[in-house]
N, CA, C and O of each residue as an XYZ file, in Angstrom:
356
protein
N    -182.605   -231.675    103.691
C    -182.970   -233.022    104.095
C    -184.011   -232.997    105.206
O    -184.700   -234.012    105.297
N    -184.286   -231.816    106.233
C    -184.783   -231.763    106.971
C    -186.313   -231.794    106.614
O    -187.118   -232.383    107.335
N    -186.753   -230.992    105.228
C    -188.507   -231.107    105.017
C    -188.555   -232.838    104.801
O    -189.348   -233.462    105.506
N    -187.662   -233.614    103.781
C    -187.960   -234.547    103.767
C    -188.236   -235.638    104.507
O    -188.931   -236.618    104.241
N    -187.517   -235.312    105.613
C    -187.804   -236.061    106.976
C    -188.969   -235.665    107.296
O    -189.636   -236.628    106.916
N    -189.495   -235.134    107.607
C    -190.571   -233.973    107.933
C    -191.897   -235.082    107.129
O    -192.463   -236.078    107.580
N    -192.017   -234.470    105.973
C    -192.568   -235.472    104.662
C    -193.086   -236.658    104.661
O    -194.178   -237.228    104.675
N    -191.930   -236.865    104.640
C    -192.221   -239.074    104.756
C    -193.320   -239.254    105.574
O    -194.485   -239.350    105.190
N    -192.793   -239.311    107.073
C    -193.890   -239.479    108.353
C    -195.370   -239.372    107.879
O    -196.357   -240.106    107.820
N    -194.966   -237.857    107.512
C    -196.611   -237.062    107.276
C    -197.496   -238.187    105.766
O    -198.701   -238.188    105.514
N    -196.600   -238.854    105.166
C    -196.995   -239.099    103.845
C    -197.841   -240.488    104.747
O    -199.060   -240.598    104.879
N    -196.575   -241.623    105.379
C    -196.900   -242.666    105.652
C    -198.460   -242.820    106.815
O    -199.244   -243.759    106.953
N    -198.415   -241.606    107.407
C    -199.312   -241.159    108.666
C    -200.990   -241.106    107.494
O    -202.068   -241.693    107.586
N    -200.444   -240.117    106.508
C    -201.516   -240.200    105.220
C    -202.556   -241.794    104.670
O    -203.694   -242.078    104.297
N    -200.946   -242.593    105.010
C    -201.914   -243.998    103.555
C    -202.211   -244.901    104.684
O    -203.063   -245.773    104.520
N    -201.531   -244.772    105.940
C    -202.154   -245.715    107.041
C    -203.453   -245.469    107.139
O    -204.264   -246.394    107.097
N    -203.804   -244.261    107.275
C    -205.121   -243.585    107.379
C    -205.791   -243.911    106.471
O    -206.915   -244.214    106.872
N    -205.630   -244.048    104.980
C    -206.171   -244.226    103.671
C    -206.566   -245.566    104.277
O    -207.564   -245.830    104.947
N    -205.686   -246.260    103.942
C    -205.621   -247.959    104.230
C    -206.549   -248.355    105.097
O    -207.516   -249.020    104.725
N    -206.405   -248.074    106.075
C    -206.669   -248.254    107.311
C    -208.470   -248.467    107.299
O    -209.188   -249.379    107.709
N    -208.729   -247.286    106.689
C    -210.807   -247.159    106.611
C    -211.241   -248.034    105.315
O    -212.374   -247.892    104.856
N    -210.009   -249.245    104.537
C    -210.506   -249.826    103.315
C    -210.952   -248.846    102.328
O    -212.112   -249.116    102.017
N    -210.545   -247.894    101.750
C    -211.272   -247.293    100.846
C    -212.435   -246.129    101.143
O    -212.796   -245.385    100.231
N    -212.872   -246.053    102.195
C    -213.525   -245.202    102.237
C    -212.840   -243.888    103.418
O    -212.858   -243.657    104.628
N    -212.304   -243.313    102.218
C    -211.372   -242.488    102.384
C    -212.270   -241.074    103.166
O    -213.347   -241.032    102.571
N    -212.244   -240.236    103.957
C    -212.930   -239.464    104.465
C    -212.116   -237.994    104.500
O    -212.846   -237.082    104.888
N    -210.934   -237.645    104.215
C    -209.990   -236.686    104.040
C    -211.190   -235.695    103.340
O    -212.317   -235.984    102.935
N    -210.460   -234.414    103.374
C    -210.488   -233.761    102.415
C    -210.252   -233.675    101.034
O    -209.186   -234.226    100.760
N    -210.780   -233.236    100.123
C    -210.556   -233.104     98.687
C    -210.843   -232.032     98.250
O    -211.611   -231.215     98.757
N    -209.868   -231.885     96.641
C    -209.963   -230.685     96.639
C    -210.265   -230.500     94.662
O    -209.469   -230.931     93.828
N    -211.594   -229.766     94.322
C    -211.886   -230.015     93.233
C    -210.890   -228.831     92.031
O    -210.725   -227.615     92.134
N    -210.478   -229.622     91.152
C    -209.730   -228.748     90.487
C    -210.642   -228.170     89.633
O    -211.828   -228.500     89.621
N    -210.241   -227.463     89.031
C    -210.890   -225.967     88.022
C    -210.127   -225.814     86.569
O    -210.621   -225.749     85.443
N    -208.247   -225.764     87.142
C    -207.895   -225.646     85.617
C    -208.063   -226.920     84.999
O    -208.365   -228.025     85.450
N    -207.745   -226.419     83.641
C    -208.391   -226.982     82.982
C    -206.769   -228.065     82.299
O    -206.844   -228.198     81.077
N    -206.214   -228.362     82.571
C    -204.836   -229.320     82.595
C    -204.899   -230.127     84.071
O    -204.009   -230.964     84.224
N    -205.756   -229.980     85.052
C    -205.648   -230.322     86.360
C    -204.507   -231.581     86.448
O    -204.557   -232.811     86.466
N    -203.330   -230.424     86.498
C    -201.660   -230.927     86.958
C    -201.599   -232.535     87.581
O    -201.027   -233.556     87.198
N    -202.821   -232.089     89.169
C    -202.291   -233.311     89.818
C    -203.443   -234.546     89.832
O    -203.472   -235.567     90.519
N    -204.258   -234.117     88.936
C    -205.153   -235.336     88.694
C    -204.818   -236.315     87.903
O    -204.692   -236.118     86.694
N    -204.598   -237.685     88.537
C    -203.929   -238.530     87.781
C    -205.127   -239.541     87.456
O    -205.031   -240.198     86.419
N    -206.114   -239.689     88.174
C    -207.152   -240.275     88.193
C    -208.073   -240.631     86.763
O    -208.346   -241.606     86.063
N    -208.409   -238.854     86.846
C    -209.300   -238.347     85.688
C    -210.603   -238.020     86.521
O    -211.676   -237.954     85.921
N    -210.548   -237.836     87.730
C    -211.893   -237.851     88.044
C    -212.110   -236.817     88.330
O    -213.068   -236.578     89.065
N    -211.165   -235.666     87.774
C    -211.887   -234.044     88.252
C    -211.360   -233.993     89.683
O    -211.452   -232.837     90.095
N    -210.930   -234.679     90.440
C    -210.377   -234.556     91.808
C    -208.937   -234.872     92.049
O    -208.399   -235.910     91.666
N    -208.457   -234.090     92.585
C    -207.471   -234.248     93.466
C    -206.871   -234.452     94.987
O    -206.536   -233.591     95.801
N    -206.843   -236.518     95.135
C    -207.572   -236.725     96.756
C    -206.497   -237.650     96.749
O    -205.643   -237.652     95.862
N    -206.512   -238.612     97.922
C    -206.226   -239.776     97.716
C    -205.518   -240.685     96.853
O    -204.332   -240.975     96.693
N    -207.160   -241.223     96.093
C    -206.836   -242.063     94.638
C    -205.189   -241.627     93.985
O    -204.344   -242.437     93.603
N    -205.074   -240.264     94.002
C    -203.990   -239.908     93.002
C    -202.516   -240.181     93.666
O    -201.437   -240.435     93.132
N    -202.769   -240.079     94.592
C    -201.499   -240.084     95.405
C    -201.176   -241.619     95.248
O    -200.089   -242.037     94.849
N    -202.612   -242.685     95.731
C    -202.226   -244.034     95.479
C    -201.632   -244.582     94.593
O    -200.922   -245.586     94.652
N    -202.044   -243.591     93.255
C    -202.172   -243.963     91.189
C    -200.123   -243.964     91.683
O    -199.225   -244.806     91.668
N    -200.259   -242.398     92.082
C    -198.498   -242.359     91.953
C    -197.619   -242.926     92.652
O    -196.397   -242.903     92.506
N    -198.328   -243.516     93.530
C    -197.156   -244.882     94.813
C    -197.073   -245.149     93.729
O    -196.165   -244.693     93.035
N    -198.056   -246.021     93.233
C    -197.559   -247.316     92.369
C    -197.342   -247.215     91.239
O    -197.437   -248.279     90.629
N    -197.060   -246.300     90.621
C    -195.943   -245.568     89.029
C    -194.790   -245.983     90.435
O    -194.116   -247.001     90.275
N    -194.653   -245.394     91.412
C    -193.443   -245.140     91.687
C    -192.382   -246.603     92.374
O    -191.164   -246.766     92.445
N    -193.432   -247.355     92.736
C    -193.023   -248.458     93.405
C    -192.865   -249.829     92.431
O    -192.314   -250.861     92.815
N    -193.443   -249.640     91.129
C    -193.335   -250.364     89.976
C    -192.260   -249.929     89.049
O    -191.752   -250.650     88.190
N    -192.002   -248.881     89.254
C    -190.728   -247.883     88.139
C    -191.124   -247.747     86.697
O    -190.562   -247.803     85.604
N    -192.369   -247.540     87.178
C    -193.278   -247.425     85.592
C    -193.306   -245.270     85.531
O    -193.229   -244.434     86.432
N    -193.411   -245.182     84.442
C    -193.257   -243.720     83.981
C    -194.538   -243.282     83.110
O    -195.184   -243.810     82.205
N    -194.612   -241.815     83.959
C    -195.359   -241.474     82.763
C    -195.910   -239.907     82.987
O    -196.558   -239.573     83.979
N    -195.579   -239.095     82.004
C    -195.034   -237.943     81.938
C    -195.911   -236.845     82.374
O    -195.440   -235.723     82.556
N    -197.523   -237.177     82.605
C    -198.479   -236.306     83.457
C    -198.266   -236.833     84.963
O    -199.103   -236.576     85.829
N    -197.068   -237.607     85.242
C    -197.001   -237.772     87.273
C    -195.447   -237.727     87.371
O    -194.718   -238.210     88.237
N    -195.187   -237.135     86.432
C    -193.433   -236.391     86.689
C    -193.691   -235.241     86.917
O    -193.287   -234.397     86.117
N    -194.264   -234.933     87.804
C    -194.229   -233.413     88.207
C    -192.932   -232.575     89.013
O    -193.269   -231.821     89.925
N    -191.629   -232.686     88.722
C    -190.853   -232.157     88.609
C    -189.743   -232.576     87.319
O    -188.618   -232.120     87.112
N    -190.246   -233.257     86.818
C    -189.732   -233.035     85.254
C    -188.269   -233.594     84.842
O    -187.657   -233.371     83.798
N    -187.869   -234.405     85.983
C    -186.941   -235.314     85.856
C    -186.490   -236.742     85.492
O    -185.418   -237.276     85.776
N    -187.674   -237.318     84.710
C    -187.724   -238.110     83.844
C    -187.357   -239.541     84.576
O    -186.724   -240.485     84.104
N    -188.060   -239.378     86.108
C    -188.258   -240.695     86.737
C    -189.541   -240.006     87.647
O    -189.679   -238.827     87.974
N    -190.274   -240.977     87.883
C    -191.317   -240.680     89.088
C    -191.359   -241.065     90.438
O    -192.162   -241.955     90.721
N    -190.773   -240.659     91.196
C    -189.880   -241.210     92.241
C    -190.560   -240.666     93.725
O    -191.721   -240.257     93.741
N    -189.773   -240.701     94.885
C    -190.635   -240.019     95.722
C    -190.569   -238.451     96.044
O    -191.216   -237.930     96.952
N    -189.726   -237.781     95.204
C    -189.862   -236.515     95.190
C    -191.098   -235.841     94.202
O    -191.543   -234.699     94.322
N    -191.475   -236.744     93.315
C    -192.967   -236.345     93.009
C    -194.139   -236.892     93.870
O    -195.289   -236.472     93.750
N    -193.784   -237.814     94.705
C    -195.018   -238.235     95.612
C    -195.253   -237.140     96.600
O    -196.437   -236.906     96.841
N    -194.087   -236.211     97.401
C    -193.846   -235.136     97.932
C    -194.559   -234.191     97.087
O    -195.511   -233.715     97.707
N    -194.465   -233.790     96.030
C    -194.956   -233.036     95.545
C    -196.531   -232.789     95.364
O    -197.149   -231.728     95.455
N    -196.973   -234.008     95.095
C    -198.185   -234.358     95.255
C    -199.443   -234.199     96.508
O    -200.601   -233.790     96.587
N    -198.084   -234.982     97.651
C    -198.604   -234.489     99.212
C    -199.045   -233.440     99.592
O    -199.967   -233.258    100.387
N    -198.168   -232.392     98.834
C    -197.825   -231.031     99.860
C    -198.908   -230.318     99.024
O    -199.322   -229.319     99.611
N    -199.419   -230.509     97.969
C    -200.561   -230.612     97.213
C    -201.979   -230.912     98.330
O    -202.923   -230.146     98.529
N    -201.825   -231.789     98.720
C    -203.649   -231.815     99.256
C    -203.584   -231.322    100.630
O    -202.610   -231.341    101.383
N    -205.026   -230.777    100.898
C    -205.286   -230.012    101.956
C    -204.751   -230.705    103.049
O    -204.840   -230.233    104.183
């Protein structure tokens, strides 16, 4: 329970920041290569931001869908948003 505590903060500290500049997101990104790129939910060849946003809102709508279940438990919840996090630089 302790990373997840850990997590959250770091996640919410993340979209304030997102939020916060309207869209013009200034983070790091990180360009994928394989060729399934896991955590691109986008489609845009990147893995930033955008994707993390795409999967709030699968997750905050309780909408599903089986390329942002990345632990394979057949809800998309916030243990794939974690997953996602711990994902970008």
């Amino acid at each position: 329970m302790g990373q997840r505590q850990i997590l959250l903060p770091s996640l919410l500290i993340l979209l304030l920041g997102f939020f916060s500049t309207q869209g013009a997101f200034t983070g790091r990104v990180i360009q994928t290569t394989s060729p399934d790129k896991t955590y691109d939910l986008t489609g845009d060849g990147l893995v930033d931001a955008q994707d993390l946003r795409e999967l709030i809102d699968l997750a905050s709508y309780g909408m599903y869908q089986q390329q942002a279940d990345f632990n394979h438990d057949g809800i998309i919840d916030q243990l794939d948003v974690d997953i996602l996090a711990a994902s970008l630089p």
